[in-house]
DRENFI-227771 format. One line per field, with one value per atom (N, C-alpha, C): residue in one letter; x, y, z. Coordinates in steps of 0.001 Angstrom, whole numbers, plus 500000, padded with zeros to 6 digits. Example, Ala and Ser with C-alpha at 12.3 -4.5 7.8 and 13.67 -1.06 7.14 Angstrom:
BEGIN
aa <- (a,a,a,s,s,s)
xx <- (513190,512300,513200,512850,513670,512900)
yy <- (494310,495500,496700,497750,498940,500030)
zz <- (507800,507800,507800,507080,507140,507870)
//
This chain:
BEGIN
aa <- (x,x,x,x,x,x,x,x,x,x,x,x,x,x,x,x,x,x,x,x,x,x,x,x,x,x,x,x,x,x,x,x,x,x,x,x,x,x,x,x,x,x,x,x,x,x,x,x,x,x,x,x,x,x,x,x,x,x,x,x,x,x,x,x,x,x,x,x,x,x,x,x,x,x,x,x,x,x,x,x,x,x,x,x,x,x,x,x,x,x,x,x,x,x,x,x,x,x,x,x,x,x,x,x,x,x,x,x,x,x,x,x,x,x,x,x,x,x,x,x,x,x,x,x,x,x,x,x,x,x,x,x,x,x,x,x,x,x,x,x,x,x,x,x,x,x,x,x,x,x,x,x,x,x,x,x,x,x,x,x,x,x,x,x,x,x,x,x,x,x,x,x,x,x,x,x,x,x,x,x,x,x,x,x,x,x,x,x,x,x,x,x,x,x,x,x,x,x,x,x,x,x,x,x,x,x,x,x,x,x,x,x,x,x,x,x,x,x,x,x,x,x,x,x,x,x,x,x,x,x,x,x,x,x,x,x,x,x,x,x,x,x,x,x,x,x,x,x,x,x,x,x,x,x,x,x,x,x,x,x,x,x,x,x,x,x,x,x,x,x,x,x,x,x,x,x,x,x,x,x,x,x,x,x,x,x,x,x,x,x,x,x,x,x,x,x,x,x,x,x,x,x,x,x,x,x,x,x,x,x,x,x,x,x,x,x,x,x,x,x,x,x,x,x,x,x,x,x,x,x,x,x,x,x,x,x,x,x,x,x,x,x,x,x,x,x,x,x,x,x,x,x,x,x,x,x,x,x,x,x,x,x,x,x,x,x,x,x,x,x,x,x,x,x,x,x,x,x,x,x,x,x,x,x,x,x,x,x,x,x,x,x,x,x,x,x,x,x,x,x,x,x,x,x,x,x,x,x,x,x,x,x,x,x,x,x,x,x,x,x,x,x,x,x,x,x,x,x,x)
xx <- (785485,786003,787507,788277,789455,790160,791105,791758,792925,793750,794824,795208,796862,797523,798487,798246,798977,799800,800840,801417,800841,800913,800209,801634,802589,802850,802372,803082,802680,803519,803325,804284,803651,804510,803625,803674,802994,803147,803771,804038,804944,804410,803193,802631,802416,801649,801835,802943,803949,805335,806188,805837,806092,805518,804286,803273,803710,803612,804120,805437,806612,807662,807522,806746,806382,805788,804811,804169,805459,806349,807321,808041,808881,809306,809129,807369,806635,805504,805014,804089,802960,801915,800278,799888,798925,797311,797759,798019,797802,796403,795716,794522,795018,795037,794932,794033,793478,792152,792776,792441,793097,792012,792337,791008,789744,790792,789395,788564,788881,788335,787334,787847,787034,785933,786262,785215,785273,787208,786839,788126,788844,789433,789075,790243,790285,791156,792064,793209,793268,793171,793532,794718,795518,797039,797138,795696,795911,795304,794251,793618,793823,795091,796001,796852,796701,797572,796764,797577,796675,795974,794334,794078,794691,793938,794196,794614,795755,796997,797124,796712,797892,798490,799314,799780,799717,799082,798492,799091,799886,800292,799751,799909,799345,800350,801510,802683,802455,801445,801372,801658,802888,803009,801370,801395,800117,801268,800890,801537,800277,799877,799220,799824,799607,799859,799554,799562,798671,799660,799117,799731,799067,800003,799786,799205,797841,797211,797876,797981,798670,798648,797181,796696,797247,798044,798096,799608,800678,802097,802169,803657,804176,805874,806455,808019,808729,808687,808939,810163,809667,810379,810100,809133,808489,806535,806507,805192,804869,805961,806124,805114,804284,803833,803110,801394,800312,800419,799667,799430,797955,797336,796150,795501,794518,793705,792625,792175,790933,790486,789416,788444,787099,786198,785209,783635,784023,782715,782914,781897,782335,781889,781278,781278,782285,783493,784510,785576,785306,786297,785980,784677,784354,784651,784513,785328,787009,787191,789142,788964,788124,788564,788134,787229,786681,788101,788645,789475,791104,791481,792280,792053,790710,790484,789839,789736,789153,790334,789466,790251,791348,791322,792201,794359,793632,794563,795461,794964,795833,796362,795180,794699,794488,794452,793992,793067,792039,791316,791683,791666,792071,790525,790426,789248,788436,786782,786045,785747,785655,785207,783637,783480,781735,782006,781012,781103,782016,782216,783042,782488,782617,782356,783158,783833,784769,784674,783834,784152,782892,782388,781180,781617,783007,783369,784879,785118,786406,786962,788125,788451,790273,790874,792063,792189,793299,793491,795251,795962,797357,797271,798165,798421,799100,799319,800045,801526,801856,802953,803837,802852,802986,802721,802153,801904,800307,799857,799070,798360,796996,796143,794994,795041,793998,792909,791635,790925,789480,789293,788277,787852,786769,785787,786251,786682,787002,786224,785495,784843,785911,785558,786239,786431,787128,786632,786053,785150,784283,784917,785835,786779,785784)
yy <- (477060,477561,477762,478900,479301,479793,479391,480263,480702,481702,482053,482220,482116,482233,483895,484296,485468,485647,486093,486606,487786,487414,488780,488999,489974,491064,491410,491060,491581,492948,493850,495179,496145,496445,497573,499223,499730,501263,501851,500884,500722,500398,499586,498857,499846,500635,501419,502369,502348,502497,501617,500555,499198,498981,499106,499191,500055,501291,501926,501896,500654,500678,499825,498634,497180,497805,498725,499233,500060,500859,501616,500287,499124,498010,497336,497238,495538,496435,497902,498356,497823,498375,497476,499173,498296,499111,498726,499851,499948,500138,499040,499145,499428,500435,500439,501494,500308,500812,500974,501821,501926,501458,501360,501053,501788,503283,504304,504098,503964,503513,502391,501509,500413,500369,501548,501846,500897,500444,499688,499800,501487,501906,501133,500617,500675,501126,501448,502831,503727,504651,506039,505732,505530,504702,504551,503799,502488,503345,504176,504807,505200,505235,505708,504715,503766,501994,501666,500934,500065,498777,498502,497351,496292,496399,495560,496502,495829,496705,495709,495809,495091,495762,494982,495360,494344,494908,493751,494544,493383,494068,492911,493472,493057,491623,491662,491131,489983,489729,488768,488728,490174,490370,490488,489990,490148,490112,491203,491239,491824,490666,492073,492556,493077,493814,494587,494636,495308,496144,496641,496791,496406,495404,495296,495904,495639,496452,497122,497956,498074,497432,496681,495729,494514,494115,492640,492654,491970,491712,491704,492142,492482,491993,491315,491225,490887,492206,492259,491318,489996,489082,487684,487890,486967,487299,485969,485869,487368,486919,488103,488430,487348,487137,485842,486463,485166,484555,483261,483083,483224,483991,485017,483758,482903,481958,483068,483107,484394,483421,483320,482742,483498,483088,484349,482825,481992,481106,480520,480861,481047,479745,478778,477025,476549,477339,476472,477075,478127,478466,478445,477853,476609,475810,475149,473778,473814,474689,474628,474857,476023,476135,475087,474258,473030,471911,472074,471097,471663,472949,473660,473381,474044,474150,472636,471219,470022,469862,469060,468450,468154,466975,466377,467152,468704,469712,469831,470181,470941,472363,472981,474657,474504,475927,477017,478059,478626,479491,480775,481638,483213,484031,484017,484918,483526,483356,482171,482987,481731,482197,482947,483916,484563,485860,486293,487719,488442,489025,490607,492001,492837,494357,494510,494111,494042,492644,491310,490528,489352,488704,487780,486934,486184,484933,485872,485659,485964,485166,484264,483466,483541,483727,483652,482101,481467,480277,480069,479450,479135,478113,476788,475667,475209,473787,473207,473501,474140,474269,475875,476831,478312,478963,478254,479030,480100,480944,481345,482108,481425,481235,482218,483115,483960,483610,483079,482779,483601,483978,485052,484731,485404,485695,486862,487086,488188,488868,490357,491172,492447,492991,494155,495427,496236,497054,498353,498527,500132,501384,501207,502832,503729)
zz <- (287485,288742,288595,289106,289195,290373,291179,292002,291888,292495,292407,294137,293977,295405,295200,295742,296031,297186,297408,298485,299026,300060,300953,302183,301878,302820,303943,305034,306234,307010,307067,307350,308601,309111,309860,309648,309194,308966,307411,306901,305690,304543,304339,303399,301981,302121,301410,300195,301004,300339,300196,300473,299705,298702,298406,297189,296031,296840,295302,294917,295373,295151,293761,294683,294009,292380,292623,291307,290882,290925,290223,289922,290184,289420,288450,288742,288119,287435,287664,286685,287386,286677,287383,287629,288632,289188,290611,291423,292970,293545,293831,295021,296440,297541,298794,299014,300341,301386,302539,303408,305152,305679,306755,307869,307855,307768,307965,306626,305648,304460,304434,305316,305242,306581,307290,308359,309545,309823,310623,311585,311967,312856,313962,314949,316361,316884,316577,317088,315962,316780,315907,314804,315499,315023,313615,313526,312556,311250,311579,310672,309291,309162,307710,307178,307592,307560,306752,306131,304822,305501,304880,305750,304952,303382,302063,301102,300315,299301,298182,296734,296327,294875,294329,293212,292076,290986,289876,288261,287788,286054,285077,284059,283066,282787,283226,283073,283962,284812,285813,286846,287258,288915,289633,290496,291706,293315,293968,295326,296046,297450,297991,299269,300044,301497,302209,303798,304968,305519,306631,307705,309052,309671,311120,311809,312467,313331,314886,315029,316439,317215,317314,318520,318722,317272,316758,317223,317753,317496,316303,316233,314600,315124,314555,314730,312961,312657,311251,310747,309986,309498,309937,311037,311692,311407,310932,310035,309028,307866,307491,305770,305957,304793,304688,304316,304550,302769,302854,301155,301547,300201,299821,298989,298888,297885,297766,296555,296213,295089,295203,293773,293977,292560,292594,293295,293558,293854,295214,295877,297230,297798,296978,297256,297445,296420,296043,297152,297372,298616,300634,299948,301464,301450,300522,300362,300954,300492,300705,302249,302949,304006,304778,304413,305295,305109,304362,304435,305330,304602,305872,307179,307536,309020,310078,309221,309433,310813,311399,312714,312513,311927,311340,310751,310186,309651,310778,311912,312852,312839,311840,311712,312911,313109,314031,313529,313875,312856,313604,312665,313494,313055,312026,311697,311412,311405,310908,309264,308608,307446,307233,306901,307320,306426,306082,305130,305815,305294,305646,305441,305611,304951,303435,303342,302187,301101,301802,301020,301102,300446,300237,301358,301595,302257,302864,303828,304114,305456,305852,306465,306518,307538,307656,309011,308572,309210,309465,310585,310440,310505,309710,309657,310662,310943,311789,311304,310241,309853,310244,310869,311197,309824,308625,307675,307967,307424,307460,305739,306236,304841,304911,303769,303929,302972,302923,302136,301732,300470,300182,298611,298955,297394,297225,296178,295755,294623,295105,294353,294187,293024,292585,293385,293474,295125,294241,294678,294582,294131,295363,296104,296216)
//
């Protein structure tokens, strides 16, 4: 079993050209999906916004990043960036979120952990600390 933490970028309208900045710097493979991509528009708005972005090199940079849904508050610099846990065994990334989200934590859950359209396990949570944890199985994306 393996996980990794990534930074995940939070942006609104921007994500995208942040990405291919990040990739013109650090090199890699740009993955971005928009909403409409992922078939899961609720404002027109949002439709051309990146849902999930990231940037991956051979060199070891990994960045990923969104854009803010219209619906959602956005105060750019404020919660400006989740940490991303992705492993490929989705026992092992119940486990973490059972222990994140336990009484005891003083999480808050925003999304419950439960499949996704995009992902086997997918779960976003904020700590008692205002951090916010995005937790997923991560499969390879299609496009």
């Amino acid at each position: 079993m393996s996980i990794e933490t990534v930074t995940h970028v939070n942006l609104r309208g921007t994500a995208r050209d942040a990405l291919e900045l990040y990739r013109s710097v650090f090199g890699g493979d740009l993955v971005a999906v928009s909403y409409r991509d992922a078939g899961t528009v609720a404002d027109p708005a949002d439709a051309d916004h990146i849902m999930w972005g990231q940037v991956r090199s051979e060199a070891g940079f990994h960045l990923m990043a969104y854009d803010v849904p219209e619906g959602r508050a956005h105060d750019a610099g404020v919660a400006p960036y989740f940490v991303s846990v992705r492993g490929a065994d989705a026992d092992e990334i119940a486990g973490y979120w059972e222990k994140l989200t336990a009484a005891d934590a003083g999480s808050t859950v925003v999304v419950p952990l439960a499949p996704a359209g995009w992902a086997p396990l997918y779960g976003m949570a904020t700590d008692r600390f205002g951090v916010t944890w995005v937790l997923d199985v991560a499969v390879p994306y299609a496009g």
